[in-house]
C-alpha positions as CSV (number, residue, x, y, z in Angstrom):
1,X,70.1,137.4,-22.4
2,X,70.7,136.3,-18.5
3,X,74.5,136.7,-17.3
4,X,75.6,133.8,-15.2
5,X,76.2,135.2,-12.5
6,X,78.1,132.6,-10.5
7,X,79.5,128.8,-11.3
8,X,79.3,127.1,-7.9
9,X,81.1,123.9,-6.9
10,X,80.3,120.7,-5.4
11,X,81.6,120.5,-1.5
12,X,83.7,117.7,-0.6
13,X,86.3,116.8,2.1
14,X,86.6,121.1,3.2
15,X,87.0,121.3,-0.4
16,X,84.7,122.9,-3.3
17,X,85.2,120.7,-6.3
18,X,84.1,120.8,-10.1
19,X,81.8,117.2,-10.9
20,X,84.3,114.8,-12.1
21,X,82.3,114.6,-15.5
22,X,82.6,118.3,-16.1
23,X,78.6,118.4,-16.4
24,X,76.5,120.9,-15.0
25,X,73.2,122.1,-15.2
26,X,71.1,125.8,-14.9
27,X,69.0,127.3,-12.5
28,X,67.4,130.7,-13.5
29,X,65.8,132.8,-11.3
30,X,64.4,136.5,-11.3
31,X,67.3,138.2,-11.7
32,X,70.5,135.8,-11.9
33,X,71.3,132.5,-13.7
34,X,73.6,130.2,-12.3
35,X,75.1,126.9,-13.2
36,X,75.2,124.0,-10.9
37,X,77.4,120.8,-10.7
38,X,75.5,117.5,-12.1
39,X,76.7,115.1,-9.1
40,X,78.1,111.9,-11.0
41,X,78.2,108.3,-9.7
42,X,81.9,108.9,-9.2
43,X,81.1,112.5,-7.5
44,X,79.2,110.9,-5.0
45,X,81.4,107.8,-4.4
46,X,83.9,110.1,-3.8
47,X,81.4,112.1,-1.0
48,X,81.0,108.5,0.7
49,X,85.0,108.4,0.8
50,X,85.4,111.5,2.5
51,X,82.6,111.0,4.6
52,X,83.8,107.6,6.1
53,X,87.0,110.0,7.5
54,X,84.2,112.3,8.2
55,X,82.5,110.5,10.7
56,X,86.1,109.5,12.5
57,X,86.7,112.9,12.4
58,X,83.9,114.2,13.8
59,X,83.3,111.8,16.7
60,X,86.6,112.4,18.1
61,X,85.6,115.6,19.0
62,X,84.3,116.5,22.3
63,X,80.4,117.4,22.3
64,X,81.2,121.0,23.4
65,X,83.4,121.3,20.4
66,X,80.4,119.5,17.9
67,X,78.2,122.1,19.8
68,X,80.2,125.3,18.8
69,X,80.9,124.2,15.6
70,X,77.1,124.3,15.0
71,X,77.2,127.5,16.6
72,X,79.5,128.9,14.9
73,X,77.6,128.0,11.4
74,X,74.7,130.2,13.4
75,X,76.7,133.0,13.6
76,X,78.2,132.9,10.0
77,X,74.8,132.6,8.7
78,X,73.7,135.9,10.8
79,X,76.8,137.9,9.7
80,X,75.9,136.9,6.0
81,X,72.0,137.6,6.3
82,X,71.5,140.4,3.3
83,X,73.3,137.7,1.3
84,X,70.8,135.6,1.8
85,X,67.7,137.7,2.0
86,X,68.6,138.7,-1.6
87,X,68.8,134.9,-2.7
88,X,65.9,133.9,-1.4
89,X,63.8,137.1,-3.0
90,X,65.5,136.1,-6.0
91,X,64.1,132.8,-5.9
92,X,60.9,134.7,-5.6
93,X,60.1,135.2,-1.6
94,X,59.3,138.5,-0.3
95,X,61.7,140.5,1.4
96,X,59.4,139.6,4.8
97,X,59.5,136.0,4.5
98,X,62.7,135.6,3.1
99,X,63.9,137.2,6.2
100,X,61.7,135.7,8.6
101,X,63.7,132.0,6.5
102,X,66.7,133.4,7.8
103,X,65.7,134.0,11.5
104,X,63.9,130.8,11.3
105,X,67.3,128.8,10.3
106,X,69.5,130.9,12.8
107,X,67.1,129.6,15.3
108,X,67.2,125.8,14.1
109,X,70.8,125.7,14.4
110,X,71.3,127.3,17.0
111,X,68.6,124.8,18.8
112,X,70.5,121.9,17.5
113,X,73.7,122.9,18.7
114,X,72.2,123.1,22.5
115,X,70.8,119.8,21.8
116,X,74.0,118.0,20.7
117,X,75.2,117.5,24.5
118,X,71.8,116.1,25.5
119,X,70.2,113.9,23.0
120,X,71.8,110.6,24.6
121,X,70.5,111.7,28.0
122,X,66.9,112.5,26.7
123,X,67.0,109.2,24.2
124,X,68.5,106.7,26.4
125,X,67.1,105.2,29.7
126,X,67.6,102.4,32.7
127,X,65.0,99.3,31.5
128,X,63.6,97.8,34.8
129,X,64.6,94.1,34.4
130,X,63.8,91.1,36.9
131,X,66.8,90.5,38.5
132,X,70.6,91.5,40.3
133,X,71.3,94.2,37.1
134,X,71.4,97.3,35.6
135,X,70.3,97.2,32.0
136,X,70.6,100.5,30.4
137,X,69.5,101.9,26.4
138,X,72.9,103.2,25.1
139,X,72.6,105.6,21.8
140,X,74.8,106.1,19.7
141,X,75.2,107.6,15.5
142,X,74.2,105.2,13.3
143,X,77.5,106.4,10.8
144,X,77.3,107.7,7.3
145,X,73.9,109.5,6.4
146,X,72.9,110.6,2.7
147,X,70.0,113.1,3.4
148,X,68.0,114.4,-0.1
149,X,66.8,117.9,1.1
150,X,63.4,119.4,0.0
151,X,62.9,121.6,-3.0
152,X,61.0,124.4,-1.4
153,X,63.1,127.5,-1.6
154,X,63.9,127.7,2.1
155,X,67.4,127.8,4.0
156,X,65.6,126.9,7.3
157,X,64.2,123.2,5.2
158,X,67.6,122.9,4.3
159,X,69.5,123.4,7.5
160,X,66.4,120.8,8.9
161,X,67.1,118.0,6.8
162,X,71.1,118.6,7.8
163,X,71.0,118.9,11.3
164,X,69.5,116.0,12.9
165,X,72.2,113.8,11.9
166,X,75.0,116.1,12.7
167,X,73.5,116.3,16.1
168,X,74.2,112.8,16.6
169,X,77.1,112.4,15.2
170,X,76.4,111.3,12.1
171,X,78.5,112.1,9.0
172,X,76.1,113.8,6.4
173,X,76.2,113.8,2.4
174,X,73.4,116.2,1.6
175,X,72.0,116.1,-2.0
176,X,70.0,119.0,-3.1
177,X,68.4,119.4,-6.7
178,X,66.2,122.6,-7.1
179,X,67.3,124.7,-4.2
180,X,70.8,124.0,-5.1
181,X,71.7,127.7,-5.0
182,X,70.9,128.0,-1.7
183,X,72.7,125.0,-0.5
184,X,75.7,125.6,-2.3
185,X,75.5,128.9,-0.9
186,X,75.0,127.7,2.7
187,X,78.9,125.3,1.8
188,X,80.6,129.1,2.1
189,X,79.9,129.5,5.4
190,X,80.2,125.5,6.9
191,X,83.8,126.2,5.2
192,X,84.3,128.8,7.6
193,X,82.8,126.9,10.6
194,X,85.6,124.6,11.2
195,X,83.6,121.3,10.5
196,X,86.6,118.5,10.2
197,X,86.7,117.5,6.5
198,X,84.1,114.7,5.4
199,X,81.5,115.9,8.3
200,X,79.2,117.7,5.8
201,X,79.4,117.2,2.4
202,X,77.3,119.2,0.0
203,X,76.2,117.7,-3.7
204,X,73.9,119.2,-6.2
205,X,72.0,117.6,-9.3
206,X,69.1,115.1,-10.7
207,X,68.3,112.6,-7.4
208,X,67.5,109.9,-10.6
209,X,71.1,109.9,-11.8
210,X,72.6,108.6,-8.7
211,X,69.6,106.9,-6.7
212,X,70.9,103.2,-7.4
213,X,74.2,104.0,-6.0
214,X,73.1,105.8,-3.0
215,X,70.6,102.6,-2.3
216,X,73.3,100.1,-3.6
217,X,76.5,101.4,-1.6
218,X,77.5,99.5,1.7
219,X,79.4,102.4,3.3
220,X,75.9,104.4,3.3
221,X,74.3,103.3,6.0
222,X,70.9,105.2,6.5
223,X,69.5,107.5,3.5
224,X,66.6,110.1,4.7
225,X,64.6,111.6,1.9
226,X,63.1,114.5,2.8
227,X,61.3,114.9,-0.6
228,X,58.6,113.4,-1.9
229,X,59.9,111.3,-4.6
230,X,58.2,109.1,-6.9
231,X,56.9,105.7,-6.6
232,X,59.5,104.6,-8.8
233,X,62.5,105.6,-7.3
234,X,60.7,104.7,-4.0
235,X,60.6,101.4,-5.2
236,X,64.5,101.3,-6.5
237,X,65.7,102.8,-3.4
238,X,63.6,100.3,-1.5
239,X,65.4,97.4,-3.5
240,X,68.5,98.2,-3.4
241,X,68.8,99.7,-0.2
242,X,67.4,96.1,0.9
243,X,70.4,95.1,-0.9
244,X,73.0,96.6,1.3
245,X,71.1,96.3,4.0
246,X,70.2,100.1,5.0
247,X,68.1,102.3,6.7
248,X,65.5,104.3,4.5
249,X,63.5,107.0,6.2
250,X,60.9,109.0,3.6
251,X,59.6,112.0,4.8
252,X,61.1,111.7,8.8
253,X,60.2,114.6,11.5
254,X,62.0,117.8,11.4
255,X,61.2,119.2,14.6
256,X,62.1,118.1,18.2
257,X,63.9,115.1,19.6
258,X,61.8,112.9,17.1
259,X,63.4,114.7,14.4
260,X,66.8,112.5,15.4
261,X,65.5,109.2,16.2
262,X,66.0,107.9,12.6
263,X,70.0,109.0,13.2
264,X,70.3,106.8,16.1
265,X,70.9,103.0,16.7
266,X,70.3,101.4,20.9
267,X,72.5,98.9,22.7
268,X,71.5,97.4,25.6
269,X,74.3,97.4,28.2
270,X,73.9,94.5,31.3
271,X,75.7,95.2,34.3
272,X,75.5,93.6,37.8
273,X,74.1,95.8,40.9
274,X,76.8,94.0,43.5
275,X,76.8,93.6,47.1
C-alpha cells in the first residue's frame, strides 16, 4: 500500500487554499502518492476574483520590481533544486534530464525577467503616416489570462506557459491537470517571491469540469491552451468564449518575443509634429 505522502492546496490570492467542494483527486507516481485539489466552478471564480486585484496589483509596480520578482522565483527555484530533481525522477525522468529541466527553467525565467523592461520597446514601433504626425503602436497587457499548462512532466513547460503573460503584465490563473505535483510544488517558492496577491494563481484538476466557465466568464479576457485538447472542448471553448467575447490561443509559441504576442493588445497614438 502507497503512503500519501503530501495533500497539496490550491494557490489563491498569496494563499494555499483546500477546493471549496472538499474534492480531490490522486496522482501516483514511482515512489509517492499524493492527493490533489479538484478545482470547482466556485474554486476558479474565486481565482478570477483575486486575479482582477491581481492585475492592479501587479501593474502598479515598477518594471524593475516585476523584473526582480521573476528573478527572485529563479533563485528560489535554484536553492530548491534536489527538491525538484527528486520530483521529476519520481515522475519517471532520469536523474540527467530531470536536472538538465531544472537548468532549463532557471534559464526561462531568468530570460523573462530581462525581457520584462523591453518587450514594449521591441513590440511597439513609429508607423510612417502621410501627413504633420507622429503615429506610434503603443502595447500594453491585455488583463486577466487563464493559461492550461501542458501535461508533460517538465517544470521548464510549466514555467513557459506562465511566463509570457507575466512578462507583460498580465494577471495569470494557471490550470494544471497531470503535472499538478509539480506545479503545486512550483506555488512554494512564487509564495516566497513576493508576487502581490492575485498575480499568479495556481489551480489543479479535470480542464472538462470548468471549461464552460473559463470560456463563459467576462472578467477572463484571453485563455491560452497550451495542451492539446479535444475537439470537443475546442469547440465549447470556442462557443462560449465567442460568448464573452475573448481571446483563445491553442497551442501559442513558447520561445522568444513571439511567445508574448498573444498577451498583448496595440493602440495607435496620433500626435502632431509642430512647428
Amino acid at each position: 500500500m502507497t503512503d500519501i505522502k503530501k495533500t497539496y492546496k490550491n494557490y489563491v490570492h498569496g494563499k494555499f487554499v483546500r477546493s471549496e467542494s472538499g474534492k480531490v483527486y490522486s496522482i501516483d507516481l514511482k515512489e509517492e502518492k499524493y492527493e490533489i485539489p479538484l478545482t470547482s466552478k466556485k474554486d476558479l471564480r474565486d481565482a478570477v476574483t483575486s486575479s482582477k486585484e491581481g492585475f492592479k496589483n501587479w501593474n502598479q509596480l515598477t518594471m524593475y520590481n516585476r523584473s526582480q520578482i521573476l528573478y527572485r522565483l529563479s533563485e528560489m527555484i535554484e536553492g530548491n533544486k534536489d527538491s525538484y530533481i527528486s520530483l521529476l525522477q519520481d515522475h519517471g525522468l532520469s536523474k540527467l534530464d530531470s536536472k538538465n529541466d531544472i537548468n532549463n527553467a532557471i534559464d526561462t525565467i531568468v530570460w523573462y525577467a530581462g525581457l520584462v523592461d523591453k518587450w514594449e520597446q521591441l513590440t511597439g514601433n513609429l508607423n510612417p503616416v502621410a501627413g504633420e504626425y507622429f503615429n506610434i503602436s503603443h502595447q500594453e497587457a491585455i488583463g486577466v489570462t487563464f493559461t492550461l499548462s501542458p501535461n508533460s512532466m517538465s517544470l521548464d513547460e510549466l514555467v513557459k506557459s506562465i511566463l509570457p503573460a507575466l512578462t507583460v503584465g498580465c494577471s495569470v490563473i494557471n490550470f494544471s491537470d497531470e503535472n499538478a505535483v509539480i506545479a503545486l510544488k512550483l506555488s512554494e517558492d512564487v509564495n516566497n517571491s513576493d508576487f502581490p496577491s492575485g498575480s499568479l494563481n495556481l489551480l489543479s484538476g479535470k480542464f472538462e469540469n470548468i471549461i464552460e466557465d473559463v470560456g463563459g466568464h467576462v472578467e477572463i479576457k484571453h485563455a491560452a491552451i497550451y495542451e492539446d485538447i479535444s475537439k470537443k472542448s475546442k469547440e465549447v471553448l470556442g462557443q462560449k468564449g465567442s460568448e464573452s467575447v475573448k481571446r483563445i490561443s491553442l497551442i501559442p509559441s513558447t520561445s522568444g518575443l513571439s511567445s508574448i504576442i498573444p498577451f498583448i493588445e496595440t493602440k495607435t497614438v496620433w500626435h502632431p509634429k509642430g512647428k
